[in-house]
ROGUMAR-120155 format. One record per residue: residue in one letter; x, y, z of N, C-alpha, C in turn. Coordinates in steps of 0.1 Angstrom, whole numbers, plus 5000, padded with zeros to 4 digits. Layout:
BEGIN
aXYZXYZXYZ
...
end
This chain:
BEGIN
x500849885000500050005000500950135000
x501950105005502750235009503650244995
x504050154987504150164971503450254964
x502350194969501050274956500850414960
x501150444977500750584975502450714971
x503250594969504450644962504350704951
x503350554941503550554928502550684925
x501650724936500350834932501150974934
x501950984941502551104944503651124935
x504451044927505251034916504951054904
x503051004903502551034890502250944883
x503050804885503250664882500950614881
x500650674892499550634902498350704895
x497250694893496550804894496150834908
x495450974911494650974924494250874931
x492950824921492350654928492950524928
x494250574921495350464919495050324932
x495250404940495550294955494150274964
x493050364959491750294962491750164956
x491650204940491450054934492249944934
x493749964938494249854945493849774957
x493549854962492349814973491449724972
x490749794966489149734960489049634950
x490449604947490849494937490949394943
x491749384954491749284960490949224971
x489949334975489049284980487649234975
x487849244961486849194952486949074952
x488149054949488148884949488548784962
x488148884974488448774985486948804990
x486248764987484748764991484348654998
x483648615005483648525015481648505021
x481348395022480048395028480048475047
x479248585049479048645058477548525068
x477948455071476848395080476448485095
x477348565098476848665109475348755109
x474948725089474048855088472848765085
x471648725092470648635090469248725089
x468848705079467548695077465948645080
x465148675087464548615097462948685091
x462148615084461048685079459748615089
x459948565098459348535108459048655119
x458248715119457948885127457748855145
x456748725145456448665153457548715169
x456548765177457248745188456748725204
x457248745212456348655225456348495223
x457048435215457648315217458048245228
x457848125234458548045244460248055242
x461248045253462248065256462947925244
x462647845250462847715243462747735226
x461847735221461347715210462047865202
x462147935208462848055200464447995199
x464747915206466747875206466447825197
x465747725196465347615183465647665173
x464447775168464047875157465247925152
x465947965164467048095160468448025152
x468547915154469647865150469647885126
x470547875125471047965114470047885101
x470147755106469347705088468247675094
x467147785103466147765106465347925104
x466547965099466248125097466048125083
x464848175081464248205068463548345066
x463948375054463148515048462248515045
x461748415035460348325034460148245031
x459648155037459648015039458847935027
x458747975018458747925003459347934994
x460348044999461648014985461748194990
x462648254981462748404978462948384964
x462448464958462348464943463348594934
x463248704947463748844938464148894950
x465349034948466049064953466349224948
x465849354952466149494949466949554959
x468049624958468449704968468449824961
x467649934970467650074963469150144960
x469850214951470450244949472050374955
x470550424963471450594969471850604982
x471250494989472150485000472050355007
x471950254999472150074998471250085011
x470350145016470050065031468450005029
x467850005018466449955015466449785011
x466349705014466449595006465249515004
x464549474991463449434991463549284986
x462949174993462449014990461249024984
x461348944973460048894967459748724972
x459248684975458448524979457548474970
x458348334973457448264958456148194960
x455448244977454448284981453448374977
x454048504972453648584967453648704977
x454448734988454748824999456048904995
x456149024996457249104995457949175010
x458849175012459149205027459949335024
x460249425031461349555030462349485048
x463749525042464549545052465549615054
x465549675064466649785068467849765073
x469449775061469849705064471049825070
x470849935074471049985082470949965098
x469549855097469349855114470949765119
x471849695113473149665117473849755122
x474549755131475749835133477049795134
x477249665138479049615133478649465122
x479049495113478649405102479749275104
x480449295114481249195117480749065130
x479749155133478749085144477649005141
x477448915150475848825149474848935146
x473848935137472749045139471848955127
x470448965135469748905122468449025124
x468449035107467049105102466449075104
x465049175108463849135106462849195098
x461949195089461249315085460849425086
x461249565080460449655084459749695082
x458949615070457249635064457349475052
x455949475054455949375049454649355039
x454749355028453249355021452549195016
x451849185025451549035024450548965012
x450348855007450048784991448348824996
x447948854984446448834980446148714982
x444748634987444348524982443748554965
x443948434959443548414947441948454945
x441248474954439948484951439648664950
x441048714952441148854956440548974966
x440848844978440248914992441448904998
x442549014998443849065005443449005023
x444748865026444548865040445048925048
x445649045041446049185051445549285041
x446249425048445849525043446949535031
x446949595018448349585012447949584996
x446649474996446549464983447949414976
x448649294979449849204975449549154964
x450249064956449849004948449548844952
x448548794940448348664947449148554939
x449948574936451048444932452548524929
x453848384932454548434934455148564925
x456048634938456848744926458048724916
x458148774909458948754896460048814893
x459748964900460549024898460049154908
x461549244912461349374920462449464912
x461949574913463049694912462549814914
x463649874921463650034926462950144918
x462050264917462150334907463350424906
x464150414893465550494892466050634894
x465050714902465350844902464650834920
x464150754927463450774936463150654945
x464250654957463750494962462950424971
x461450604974460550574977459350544970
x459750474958459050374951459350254942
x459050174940459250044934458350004928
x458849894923457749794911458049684915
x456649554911457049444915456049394907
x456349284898455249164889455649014891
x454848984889454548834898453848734883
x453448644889453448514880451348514878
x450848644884449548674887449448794875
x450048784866450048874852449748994856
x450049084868449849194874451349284875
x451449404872452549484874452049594883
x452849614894452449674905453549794912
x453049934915453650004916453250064935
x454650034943454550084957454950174965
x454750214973455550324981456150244994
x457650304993458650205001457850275014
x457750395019457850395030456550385041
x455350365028454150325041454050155033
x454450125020454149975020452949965008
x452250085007451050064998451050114987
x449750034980449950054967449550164959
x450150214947450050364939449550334928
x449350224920448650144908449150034909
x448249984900448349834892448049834880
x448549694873448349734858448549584854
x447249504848446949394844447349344831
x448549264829449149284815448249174807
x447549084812446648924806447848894805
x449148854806450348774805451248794816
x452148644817453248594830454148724824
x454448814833455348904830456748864844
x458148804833459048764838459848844845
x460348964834461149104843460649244838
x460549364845460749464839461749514840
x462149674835462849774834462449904831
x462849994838463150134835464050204837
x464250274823465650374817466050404830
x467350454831467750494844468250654842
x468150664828468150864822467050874816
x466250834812465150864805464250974811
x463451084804462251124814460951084813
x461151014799459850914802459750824814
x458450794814458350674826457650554821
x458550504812457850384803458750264811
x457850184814458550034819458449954811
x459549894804459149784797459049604802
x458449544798457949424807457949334798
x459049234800459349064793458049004796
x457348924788456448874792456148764782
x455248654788455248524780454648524764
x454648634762453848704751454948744740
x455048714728456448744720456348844712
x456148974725456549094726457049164737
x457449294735457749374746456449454747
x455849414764454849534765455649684772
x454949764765455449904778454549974783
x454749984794453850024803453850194805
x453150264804453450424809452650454822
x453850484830453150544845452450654845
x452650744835452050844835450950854831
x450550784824449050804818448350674821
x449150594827448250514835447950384823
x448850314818448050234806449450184801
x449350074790449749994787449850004771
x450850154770450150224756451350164746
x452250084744452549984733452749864733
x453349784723454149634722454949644711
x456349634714457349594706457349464701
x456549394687456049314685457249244677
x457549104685458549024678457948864674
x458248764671458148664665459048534673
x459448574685460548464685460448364699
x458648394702458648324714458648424726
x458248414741458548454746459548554753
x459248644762460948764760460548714778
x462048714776462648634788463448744797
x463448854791464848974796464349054785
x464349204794464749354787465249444801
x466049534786466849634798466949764790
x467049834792467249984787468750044790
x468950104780470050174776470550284783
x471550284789472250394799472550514794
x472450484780473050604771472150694760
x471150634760470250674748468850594757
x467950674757466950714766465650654759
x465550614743464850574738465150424732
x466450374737466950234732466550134742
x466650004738466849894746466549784738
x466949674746467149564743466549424748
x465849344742465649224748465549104741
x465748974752466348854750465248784743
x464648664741463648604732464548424730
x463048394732462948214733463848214723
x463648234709464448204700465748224700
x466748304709467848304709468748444705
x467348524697467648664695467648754704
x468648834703468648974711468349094703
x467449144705466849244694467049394701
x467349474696467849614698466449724694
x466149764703464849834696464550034699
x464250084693463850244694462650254696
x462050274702460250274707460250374699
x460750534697460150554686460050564673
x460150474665460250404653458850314654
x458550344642457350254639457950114637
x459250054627459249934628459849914642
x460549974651461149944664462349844661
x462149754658464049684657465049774646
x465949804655467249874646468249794646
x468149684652469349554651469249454658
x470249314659469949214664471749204664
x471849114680472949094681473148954676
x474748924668474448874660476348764666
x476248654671477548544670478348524664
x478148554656479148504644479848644637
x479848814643479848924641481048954648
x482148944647483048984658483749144648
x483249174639483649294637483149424637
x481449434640480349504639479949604628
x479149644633478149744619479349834615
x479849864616481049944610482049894597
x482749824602483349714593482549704580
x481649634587480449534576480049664565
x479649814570479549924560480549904552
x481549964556482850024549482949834540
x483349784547483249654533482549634528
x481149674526480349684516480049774510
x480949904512481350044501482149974495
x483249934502484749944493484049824480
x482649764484482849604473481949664463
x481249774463480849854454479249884460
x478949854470477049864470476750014469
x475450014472474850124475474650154485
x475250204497475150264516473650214516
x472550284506471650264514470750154513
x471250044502470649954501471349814511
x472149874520473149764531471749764539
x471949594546470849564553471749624568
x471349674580471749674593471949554598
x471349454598471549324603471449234596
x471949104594471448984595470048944601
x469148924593467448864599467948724605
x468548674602468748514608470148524620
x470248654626471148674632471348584648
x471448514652471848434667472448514672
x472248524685472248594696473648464705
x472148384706472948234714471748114702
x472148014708471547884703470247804710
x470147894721468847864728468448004736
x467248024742466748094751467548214754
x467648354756468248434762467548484768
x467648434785467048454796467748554805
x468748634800469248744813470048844802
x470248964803470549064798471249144806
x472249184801472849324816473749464808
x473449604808473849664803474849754809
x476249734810476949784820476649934823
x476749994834476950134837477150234828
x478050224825479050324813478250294798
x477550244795477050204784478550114774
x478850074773480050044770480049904763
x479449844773479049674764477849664771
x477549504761475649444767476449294767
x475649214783476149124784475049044788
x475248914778473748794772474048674781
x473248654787473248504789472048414783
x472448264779471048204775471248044775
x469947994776470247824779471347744769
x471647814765472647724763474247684766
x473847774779475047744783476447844784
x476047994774477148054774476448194777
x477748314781477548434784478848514773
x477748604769478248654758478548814760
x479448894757479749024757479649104747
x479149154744478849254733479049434735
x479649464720480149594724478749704718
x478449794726477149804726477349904715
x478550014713478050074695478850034683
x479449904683479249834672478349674670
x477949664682477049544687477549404679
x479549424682480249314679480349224689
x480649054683480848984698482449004700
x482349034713484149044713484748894720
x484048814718484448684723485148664730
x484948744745485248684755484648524760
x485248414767484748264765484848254780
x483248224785483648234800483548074804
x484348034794484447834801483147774800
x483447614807482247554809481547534823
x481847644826481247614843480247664843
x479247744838477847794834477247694833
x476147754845474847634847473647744841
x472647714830471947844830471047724822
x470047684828468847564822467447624828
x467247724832465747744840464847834827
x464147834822463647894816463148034818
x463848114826462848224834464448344839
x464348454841464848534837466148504851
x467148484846468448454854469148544855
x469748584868470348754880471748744876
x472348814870473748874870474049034871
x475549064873475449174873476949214874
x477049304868478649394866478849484878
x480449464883480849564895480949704888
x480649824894480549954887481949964884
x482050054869483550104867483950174879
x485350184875486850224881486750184897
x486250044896486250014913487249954912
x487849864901489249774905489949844891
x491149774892492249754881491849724871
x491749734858491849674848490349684848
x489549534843488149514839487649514849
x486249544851485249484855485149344861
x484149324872484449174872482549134871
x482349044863480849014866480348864874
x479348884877478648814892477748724880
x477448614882476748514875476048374890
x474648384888474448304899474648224894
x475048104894475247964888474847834900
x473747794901473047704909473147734924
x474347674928474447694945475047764947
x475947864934477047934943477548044926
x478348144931478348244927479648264920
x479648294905480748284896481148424898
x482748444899483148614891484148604887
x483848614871484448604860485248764857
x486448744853487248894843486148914833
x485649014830484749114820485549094807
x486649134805487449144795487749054788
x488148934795488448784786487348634794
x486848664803485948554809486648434815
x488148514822488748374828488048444844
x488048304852487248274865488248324876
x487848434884488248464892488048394906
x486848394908486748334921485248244922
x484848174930483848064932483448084946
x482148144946481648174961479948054960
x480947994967479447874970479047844985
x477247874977476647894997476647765004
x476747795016476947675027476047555029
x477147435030475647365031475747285014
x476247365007476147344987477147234989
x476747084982477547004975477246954963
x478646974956478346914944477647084937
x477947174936477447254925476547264912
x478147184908477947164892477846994892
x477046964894476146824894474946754884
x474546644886473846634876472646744877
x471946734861471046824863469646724870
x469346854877467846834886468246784902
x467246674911467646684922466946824930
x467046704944465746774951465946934959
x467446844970468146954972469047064965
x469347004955470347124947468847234943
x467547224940466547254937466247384945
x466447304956465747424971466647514974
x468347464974469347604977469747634961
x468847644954469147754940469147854943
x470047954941470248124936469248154928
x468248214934467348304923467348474920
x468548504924468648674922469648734934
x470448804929471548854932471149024935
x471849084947471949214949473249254955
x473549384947474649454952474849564957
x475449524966475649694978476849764975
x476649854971478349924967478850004979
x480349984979480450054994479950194996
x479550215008478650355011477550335009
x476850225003475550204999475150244985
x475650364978475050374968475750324955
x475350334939475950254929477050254930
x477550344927479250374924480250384932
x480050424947480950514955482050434958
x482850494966483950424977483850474985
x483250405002483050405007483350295018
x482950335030482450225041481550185041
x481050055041480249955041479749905052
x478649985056477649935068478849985082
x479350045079480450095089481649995087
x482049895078482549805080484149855080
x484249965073486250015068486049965055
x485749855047486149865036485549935023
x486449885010485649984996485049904989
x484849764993484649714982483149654983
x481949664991480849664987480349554996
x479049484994478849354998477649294989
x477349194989477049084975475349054986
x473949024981473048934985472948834978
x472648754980471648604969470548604979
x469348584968468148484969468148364972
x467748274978467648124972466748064976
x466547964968464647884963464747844982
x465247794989465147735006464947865012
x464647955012464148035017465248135025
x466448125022467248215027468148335022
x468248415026468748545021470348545027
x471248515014472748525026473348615017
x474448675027475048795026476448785023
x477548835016479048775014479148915015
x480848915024481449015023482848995020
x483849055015485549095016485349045031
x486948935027487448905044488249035041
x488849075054489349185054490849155070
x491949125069492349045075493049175085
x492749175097492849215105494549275109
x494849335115496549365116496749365127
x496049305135496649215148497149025142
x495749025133495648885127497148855121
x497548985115498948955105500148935112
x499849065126501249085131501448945141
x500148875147500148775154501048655147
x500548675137501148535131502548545123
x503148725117504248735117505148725131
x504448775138505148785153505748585158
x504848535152505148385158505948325150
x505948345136507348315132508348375128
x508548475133509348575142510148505158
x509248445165509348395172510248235175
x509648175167510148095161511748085152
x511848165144513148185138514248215150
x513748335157514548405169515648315178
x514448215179514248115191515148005186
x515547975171516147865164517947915165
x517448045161519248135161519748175176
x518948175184519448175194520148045203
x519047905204519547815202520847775196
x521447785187521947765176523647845181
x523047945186524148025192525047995199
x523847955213524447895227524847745223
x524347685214525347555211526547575211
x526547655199527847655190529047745202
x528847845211529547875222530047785232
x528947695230529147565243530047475236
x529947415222530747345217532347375216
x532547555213533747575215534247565223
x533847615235534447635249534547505257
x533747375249534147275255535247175247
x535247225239536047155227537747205228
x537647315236538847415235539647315246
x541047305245541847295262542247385265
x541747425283541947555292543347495299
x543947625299545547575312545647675316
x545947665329545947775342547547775345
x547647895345549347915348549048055360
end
C-alpha cells in the first residue's frame, strides 16, 4: 500500500490509483457472511425454548417458500426488498446493523402480504396473489418500486408506508421489467410470455405499446444507459433484438454470433465491394444471439457493452455501439437451464484494476468472471452446497438455488467508495436469493493487523528462538572442545 501511494505522488499512480488497489483485491476475496441472517418470521412473544430452536442459522428464513427476487435501492444501499414465491414482498433495513462483523439478524420492516386468489387481501396491502417475479427500485426515487409476479399483474408501491399507487393487468406471465435509468419518460418495459415487449406508461396510466417480435416468449429486457429511447431484449428464440420505441418498425438491430467485427466494418466492406450505403441491410434477419433461450441481459453502467446469457450454456459480451461479439469465453462452468429470467450483474466501473468483474448466479453458488476475457476469478458457493455443478435436477440442489442477486456498493450507493455498513472497507457487499428460503449475505474477508502481526510475530518467534539456540550451542561446543591451562 505504501508503494501505491508512492506511485500516486510520483505520477506513476492516478489519484484513485491505491483505492482500486484496494478494491481489487477485495473483490476477489469475498467470502460467505453467515453473521447477517434473515428472519422473515415477525412473530414474537415466543417460548424461551422454542425461540433457541428457531434461531439457529438453517432455521432462519426470509420466506419460507423460497425468495424469488431481490432489489436493493440504489442511493444509500439501506432499502432491501424480498420477493416470495408465496407471493409476499418484505422490506429490510439493512441499516438496522451496526458492526457488520457481528451476529445480527434482520427482521422486517414492512411487509406486504400475498392476496388470496379469490382477491380478498388477507391483510391490508393489496399484494399479489401468486408468486413474485421480479422487483426493482424506481430509478430516480427509492421511495417507490415495482414488483410483477406470475399473477399477470405489474404493480407500483410506496417503500415507506408499503401501499399500493397502481396496478396494471398485463393478461400475460410478466417475467422481468425495466426502467431507463436517464430517461424522462416513465415507460416500463415488461418481458412477458407474450412474444413481445409490453410497455407500460406510468404516466397515463396504461399499457400504451408492444414491441411486436416473433420469437417466442421475451425472457429479459433492459434499457440503455445512454440513449433514453433504446433497449434491448432477449427471446425464446435465441435473438437479442435492439429496439427504438420511437420508430414504427422498432428493431434497429439484432445481436448477432458469428459478428466479431460490427456494423461498421460490415459498411465500409460493403462500400469498398461497390453497393449502394443505402441498400446495406443493418443486420442479419437470421442473426443468433445464442442457440437457445436468452433469459438474462445486463447493460453495464458506462453503456459500454451488453452482456447475454441463455440456455445454452454460454455468456456473451457485446460491444454496445458496434454490437460486435468480442468473444470473451467464460468456460464451461455455466449452469443456465431454468427457463425464466436468470440474475447477474457487473461491479461498477473504476472500482478495480483493469476490467470489471461480473457476478453470475450459477445454481448453488456464485461465479466472478474477468469482464474482459471471461477467465474465472473466484467461486463463492453457499453453505451447506454440495456438488454445485452436478447432475442436472435433484431435490436439494433444487431448494438451495440462487434465484437473484443484489449489490451493495460501498457506502451503499451504485458507484461510490465508501464504508460498508460501517464495516472500513471499499469494496461493497453481494446478497443471493435462494429457492430454501434464505437470504445470505457475502462480504470481503478483510484480514485484520493484529491477525497478521500475530502470526508474523510467531514466526518471528520461532526463527529468533532457532538462532538463538543455535548460538548457545555453538559457544558451548567451542568452549568445550577448546583445552583450558591455568598458569
Amino acid at each position: 500500500m505504501l508503494a501505491s501511494l508512492l506511485d500516486r505522488e510520483t505520477g506513476d499512480l492516478p489519484p484513485h490509483g491505491p483505492v482500486q488497489l484496494l478494491t481489487t483485491q477485495l473483490l476477489r476475496s469475498f467470502a460467505p457472511a453467515p453473521q447477517h441472517r434473515f428472519n422473515g418470521d415477525a412473530a414474537v412473544g415466543r417460548p424461551v425454548s422454542s425461540a433457541v430452536v428457531d434461531d439457529r442459522p438453517h432455521n432462519i428464513r426470509a420466506h419460507g417458500a423460497g425468495v424469488s427476487s431481490l432489489a436493493l435501492e440504489k442511493f444509500d444501499g439501506r432499502i432491501l426488498l424480498s420477493g416470495g414465491a408465496e407471493g409476499a414482498i418484505k422490506i429490510w433495513d439493512l441499516e438496522s446493523c451496526g458492526d457488520p462483523h457481528r451476529v445480527h439478524t434482520f427482521r422486517p420492516a414492512g411487509t406486504i402480504a400475498r392476496t388470496s386468489p379469490d382477491g380478498q387481501a388477507r391483510t391490508r396491502g393489496h399484494g399479489h396473489s401468486h408468486g413474485i417475479t421480479h422487483l426493482a427500485f424506481y430509478p430516480f426515487d427509492p421511495d417507490a418500486f415495482l414488483s410483477s409476479a406470475y399473477d399477470r399483474t405489474l404493480k407500483l408501491w410506496s417503500t415507506a408506508t408499503s401501499s399500493l399507487s397502481a396496478s396494471f393487468d398485463l393478461n400475460a406471465t410478466i417475467y422481468s421489467h425495466a426502467t431507463s435509468p436517464i430517461a424522462d419518460h416513465l415507460v416500463v418495459a415488461c418481458a412477458t410470455q407474450h412474444p413481445h415487449v409490453r410497455l407500460v406508461d406510468l404516466k397515463s396510466g396504461s399499457a400504451v405499446q408492444a414491441l411486436v417480435a416473433h420469437g417466442g416468449p421475451v425472457l429479459s429486457a433492459v434499457w440503455s444507459p445512454r440513449h433514453e429511447h433504446e433497449l434491448v431484449s432477449g427471446h425464446a428464440d435465441g435473438k437479442v433484438r435492439v429496439w427504438d420505441i420511437r420508430r414504427a418498425g422498432g428493431v434497429i438491430g439484432l445481436l448477432d454470433q458469428e459478428d466479431s467485427l460490427g456494423v461498421d466494418h460490415r459498411y465500409s466492406h460493403a462500400v469498398a465491394a461497390g453497393m449502394d450505403p443505402g441498400r446495406i441491410p443493418p443486420f442479419r434477419s437470421s442473426a443468433q444471439a445464442h442457440d437457445d433461450a436468452v433469459n438474462s441481459l445486463h447493460w453495464t453502467s458506462d453503456g459500454r457493452h451488453i452482456i447475454s446469457a441463455g440456455l445454452d450454456g454460454r455468456i456473451r459480451v457485446w460491444d454496445a455501439v458496434t454490437r460486435a461479439n468480442t468473444l470473451a469465453s467464460f468456460g464451461s462452468l455455466v449452469q443456465n437451464r431454468h427457463a425464466k429470467t436468470a440474475s447477474l450483474f457487473v461491479t461498477p466501473p473504476c472500482l478495480s484494476t483493469g476490467q470489471d468483474l461480473l457476478f453470475w448466479a450459477n445454481d448453488q453458488e456464485i461465479l466472478a468472471f474477468d469482464l474482459s476475457d471471461g477467465s474465472l476469478v473466484t467461486r463463492l458457493r453457499s453453505p451447506g452446497a454440495v456438488n454445485p455443478v452436478g447432475p442436472r435436477g435433484g431435490g436439494e440442489m433444487g431448494r438451495n438455488r440462487i434465484s437473484s442477486l443484489a449489490w451493495r456498493s460501498a457506502g451503499g450507493g451504485a458507484s461510490s467508495l465508501g464504508p460498508v455498513m460501517g464495516g472500513g472497507n471499499s469494496a461493497g457487499a453481494l446478497y443471493s436469493a435462494h429457492l430454501d428460503g434464505h437470504i445470505r449475505a457475502w462480504m470481503p474477508q478483510i484480514p485484520g493487523p493484529d491477525d497478521v502481526d500475530e502470526d508474523e510475530e510467531a514466526d518471528e518467534d520461532v526463527e529468533s528462538r532457532k538462532r538463538k539456540r543455535k548460538a548457545v550451542d555453538d559457544a558451548y561446543r567451542s568452549l568445550m572442545g577448546r583445552q583450558i591451562t591455568f598458569t
